[in-house]
N, C-alpha and C positions, 0 to 999 in steps of 0.2 A: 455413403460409406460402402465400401466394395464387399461383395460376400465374405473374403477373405478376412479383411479387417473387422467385419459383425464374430464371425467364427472366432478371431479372436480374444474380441470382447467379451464372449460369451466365457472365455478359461478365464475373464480377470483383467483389471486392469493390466497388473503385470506381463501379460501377453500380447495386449493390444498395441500394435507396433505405432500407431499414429500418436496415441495419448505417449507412451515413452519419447517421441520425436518433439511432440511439442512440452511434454514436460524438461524433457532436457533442454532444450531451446528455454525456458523459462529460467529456467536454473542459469545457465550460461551468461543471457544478456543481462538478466537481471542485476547477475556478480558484477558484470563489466557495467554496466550503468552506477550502482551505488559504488563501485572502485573510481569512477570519473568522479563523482561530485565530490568525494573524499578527498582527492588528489589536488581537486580545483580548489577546493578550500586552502586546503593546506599551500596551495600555488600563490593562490590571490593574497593569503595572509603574507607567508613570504616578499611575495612582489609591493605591497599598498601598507603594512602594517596597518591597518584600519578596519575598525569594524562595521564603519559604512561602505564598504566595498564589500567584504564578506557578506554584508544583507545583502545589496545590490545584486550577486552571485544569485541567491537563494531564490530572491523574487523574478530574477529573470530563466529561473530553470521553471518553476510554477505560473508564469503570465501566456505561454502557447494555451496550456490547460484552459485560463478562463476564459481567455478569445476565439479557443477555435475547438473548444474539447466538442462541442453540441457537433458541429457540422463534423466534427470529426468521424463521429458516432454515423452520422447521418451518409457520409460518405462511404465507410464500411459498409453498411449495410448494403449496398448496391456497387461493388467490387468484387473480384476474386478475396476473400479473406485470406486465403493461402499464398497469394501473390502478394498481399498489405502485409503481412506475417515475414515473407523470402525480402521488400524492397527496402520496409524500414528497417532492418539487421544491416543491412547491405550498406544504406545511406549511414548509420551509424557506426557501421566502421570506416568509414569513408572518413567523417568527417573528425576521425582521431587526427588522421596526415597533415593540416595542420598544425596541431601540437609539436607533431614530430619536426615541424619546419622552422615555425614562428612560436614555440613553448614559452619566450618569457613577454612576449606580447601580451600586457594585460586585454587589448583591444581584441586581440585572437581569444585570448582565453573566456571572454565573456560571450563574443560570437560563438563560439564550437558549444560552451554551454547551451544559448537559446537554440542553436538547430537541433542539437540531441534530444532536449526536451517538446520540441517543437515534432521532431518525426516521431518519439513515443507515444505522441496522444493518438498514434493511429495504432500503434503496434497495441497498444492495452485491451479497446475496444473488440480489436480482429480478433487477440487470444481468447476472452472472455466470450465471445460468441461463437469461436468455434469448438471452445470443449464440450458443451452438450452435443454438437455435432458428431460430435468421435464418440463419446462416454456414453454406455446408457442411464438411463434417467435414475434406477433406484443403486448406482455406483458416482451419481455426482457427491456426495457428501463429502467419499472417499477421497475420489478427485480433489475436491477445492480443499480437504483439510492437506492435503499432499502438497498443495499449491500455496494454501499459505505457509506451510512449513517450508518449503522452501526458499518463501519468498524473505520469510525472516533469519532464515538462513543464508540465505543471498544478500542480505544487508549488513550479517556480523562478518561472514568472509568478504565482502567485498568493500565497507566501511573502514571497518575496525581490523582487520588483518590483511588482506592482500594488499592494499595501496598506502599502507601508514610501512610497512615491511618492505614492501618493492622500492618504495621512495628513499626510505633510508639505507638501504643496502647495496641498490644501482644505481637509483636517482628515477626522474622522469621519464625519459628514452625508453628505458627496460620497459614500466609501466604501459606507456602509450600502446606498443608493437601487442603487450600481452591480452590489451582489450580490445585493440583489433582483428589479433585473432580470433577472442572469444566470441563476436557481435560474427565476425566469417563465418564460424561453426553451426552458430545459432540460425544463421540462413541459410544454412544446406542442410540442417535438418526440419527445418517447416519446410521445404521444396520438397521431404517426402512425404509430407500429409495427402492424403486422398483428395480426389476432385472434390471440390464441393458442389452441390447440386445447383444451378444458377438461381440467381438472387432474384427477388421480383422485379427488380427493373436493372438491369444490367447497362453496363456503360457500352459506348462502340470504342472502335480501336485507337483512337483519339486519346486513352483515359489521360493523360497530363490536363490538355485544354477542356475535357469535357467536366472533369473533377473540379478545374479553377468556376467553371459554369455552373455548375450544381452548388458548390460551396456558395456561391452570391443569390444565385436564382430560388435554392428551392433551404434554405436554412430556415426559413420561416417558417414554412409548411412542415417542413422534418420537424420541429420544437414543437409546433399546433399540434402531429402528430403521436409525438411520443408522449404529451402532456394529455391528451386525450386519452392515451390508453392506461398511464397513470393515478387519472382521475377515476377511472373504473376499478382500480386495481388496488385500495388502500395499502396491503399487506406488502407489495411491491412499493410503493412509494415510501409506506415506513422501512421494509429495507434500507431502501434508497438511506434513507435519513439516518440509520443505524451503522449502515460502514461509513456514512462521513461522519460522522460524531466519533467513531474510534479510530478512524486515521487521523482526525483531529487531536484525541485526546495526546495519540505516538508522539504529534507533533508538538502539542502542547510540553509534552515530559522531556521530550528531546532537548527543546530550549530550552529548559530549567533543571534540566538532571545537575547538570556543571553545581550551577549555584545553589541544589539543593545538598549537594553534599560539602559544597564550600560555607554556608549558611547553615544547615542544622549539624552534618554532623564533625564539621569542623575540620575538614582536611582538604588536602589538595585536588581540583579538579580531576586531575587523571586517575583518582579514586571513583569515578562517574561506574565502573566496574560493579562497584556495592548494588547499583540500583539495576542496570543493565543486564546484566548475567542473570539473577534471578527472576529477572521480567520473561528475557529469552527461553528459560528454562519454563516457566508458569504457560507460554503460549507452547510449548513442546509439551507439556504434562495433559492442556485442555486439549490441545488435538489427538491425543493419545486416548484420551476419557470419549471422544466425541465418536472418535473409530471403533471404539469397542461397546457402546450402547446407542450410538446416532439411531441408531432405527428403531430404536424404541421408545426414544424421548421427542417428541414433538420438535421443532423447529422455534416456533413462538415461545414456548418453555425455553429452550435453551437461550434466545434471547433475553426473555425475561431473568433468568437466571446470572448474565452475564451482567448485566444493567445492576441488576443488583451488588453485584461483587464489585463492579468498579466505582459506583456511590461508596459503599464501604471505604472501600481502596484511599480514594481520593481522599474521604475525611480523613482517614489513618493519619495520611503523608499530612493534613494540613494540622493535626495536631502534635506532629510530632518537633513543629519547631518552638511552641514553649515548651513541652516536655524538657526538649534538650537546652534551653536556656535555663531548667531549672540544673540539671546537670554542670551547667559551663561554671554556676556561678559555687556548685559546693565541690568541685573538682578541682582536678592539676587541669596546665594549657589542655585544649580544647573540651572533650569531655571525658579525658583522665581513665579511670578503671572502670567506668560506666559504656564505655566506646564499645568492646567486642559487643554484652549484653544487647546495645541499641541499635549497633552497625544491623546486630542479628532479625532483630525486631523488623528494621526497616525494610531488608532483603524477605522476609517472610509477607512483607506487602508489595513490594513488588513483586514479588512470584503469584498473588492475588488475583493483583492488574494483570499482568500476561496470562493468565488463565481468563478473566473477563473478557478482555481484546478475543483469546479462542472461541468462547461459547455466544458472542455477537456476532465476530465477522464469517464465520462459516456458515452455520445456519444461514445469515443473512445472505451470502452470497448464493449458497446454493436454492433459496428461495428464489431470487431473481431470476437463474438458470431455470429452474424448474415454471414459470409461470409466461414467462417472455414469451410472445410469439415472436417466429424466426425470424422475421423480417424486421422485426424492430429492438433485435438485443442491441444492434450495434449500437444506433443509437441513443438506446438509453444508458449503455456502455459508458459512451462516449458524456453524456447527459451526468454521470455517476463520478464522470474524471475531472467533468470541470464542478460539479460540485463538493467533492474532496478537495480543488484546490482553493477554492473559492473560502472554504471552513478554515483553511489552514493558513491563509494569507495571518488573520487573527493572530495566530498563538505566532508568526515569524516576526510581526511588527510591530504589537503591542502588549504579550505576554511578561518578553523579558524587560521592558523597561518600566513595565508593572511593578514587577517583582522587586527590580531595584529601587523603586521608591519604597512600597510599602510591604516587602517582602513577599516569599512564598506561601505561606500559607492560607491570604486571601486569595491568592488563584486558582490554591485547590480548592476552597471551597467554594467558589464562582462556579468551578470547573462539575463541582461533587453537583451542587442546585442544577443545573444544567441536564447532568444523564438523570438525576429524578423525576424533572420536568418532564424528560423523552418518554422515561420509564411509564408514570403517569398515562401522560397524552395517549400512545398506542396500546395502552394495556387492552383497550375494549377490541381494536382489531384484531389484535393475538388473540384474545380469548373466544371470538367469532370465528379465528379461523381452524382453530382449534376442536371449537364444536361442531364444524362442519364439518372436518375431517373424520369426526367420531362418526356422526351419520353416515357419511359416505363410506364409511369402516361396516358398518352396525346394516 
């Protein structure tokens, strides 16, 4: 970091011109990322009416993640981050211009899918290790709750509004041009992040063919590597284990939102709103709680805290489908004058859950940042992306036809026994790290 930029840092993040460059780059691609998968769905459904093609979609935006997320990690780490940060923006808008060409190509639409997904597992790693870089250490909390705010914000605008809205109003075309500019933008503002200081082992000018060589040659020793230092590191490796279990859970609700509101509370799918909106709201209330006491509340606490809320959470939702069969059967069609009362109910638990999702994955993230040596964020970055996709293969394959057999409410509480196991298991490392922080305090 240049004097200039420290100087910065020192008035706040908000002055820091590199964290602004690459927060807005986050915000940007991210929009235009979750507006493709949106688009594509709605494409593929369009094109195949089937909903083995729409899995098909899903599992091929998540299979780069579990094949090449390690070495992905592993190859960050020994690049320019700022150059992985400017190349994969660049290639990701690139490969819109198919769309633009060959749009009702299902064969194009499932290729442009795997490559986007395929260049992200680098872009993820590079962001995640270069923010402690920029930030200083007791401003990451700030950071990452900034970052997951936007990140779920970058999901409601670029899911559920930009590309359900563009599509129907322009069509495709409009869309395609508007995420290619975004992904443009996104890489001309990480082109103004600062040098990074070189990496422990730097690539030569080769990187295409040296990168293909490192991925085959040293992917073993990168994993032996990051798993060693893991192994030293419980409080980091239960991180680790705590944002996949709540990217999982996202994922798990996500596949079952539809049929949880079609199934308990009786209405149409595109009521999915009831459980969404107050989830998104619950993770906007917990990062607001986390900004204004983070520095007094332990880290491990606020994990443990969150685990807790979303055990609650989950049981809530998995009782609430006899509750509302007790309803269906003393009611009018669906659940009659009992609906606003229950709608209300339901939305008061998912704003729960999105508050759990906040007081887990911040902490936990900024744990990670805060313990990693530099030379090996990327790849445990990287390590973090294919085990998130790896969690969530689960809830895309087997959730929902779970559910359709023997409904929703054993899956929340599959789901609920699950974060208490977690809860359990790491309690002792929290509570170790916790009182070592006292000492080191005392």
């Amino acid at each position: 970091m240049t004097e200039a930029d420290q100087a910065a840092a020192d008035r706040g993040l908000m002055r820091n011109r590199a964290f602004l460059a690459i927060w807005g780059a986050q915000i940007l691609s991210q929009t235009a990322a979750n507006a493709v998968t949106s688009a594509l769905i709605i494409l593929v459904a369009e094109l195949t009416h089937s909903n083995t093609s729409s899995s098909l979609l899903i599992l091929l935006a998540i299979l780069p993640a579990v094949l090449f997320g390690v070495a992905a990690g592993m190859i960050v780490d020994r690049v320019d981050k700022r150059l992985v940060l400017v190349i994969t923006n660049t290639l990701r808008a690139a490969s819109i211009i198919p769309l633009l060409l060959f749009g009702t190509s299902l064969t194009v639409v499932y290729l442009v899918n795997f490559l986007v997904a395929a260049v992200t597992i680098f872009f993820v790693p590079a962001e995640a290790a270069t923010l402690p870089a920029i930030v200083r250490k007791r401003e990451l909390l700030v950071a990452n709750s900034l970052f997951t705010f936007t990140f779920n914000a970058a999901f409601l605008v670029g899911f559920i509004i930009l590309a359900p809205i563009i599509v129907s109003l322009a069509g495709y075309e409009l869309l395609w041009v508007v995420i290619a500019f975004m992904f443009s933008i996104s890489s001309i503002l990480c082109s103004t992040l600062p040098q990074p200081s070189a990496p422990a082992e730097r690539l030569g000018p080769h990187v295409a063919a040296q990168v293909a060589g490192i991925a085959v040659a040293r992917t073993r020793a990168g994993i032996s590597d990051a798993f060693h230092f893991l192994r030293q590191a419980p409080l980091v490796s239960w991180s680790l284990v705590y944002i996949a279990l709540t990217y999982t859970l996202v994922a798990m609700a996500g596949a079952l939102a539809p049929g949880f509101v079609r199934e308990v509370l009786r209405v149409g799918e595109r009521n999915v709103v009831i459980l969404v909106g107050p989830a998104g709201i619950g993770v906007i209330a917990g990062l607001a709680f986390l900004n204004l006491i983070g520095s007094r509340w332990s880290r491990p606490h606020a994990i443990g805290t969150g685990l807790i809320l979303a055990f609650a959470a989950l049981l809530a939702l998995a009782g609430a489908r006899p509750v509302a069969d007790v309803f269906a059967r003393v009611g009018s069609p669906g659940l009659g004058e009992a609906f606003p009362i229950f709608a209300a109910i339901i939305s008061l638990i998912a704003f729960v859950f999105g508050i759990s999702y906040a007081f887990v994955t911040v902490p936990a993230m900024t744990l990670l940042q805060e313990d990693l040596r530099e030379d090996i964020r990327g790849r445990v970055f990287g390590f973090l992306n294919t085990l998130v996709s790896v969690f969530s293969l689960a809830p895309l394959i087997l959730v929902g036809p779970f559910a359709d057999v023997w409904g929703v409410a054993p899956v929340f509480v599959a789901a609920a026994l699950v974060v208490g196991g977690v809860f359990i298991a790491g309690k002792s490392t929290r509570d170790g790290a916790v009182r070592a922080a006292k000492i080191v305090t005392e």
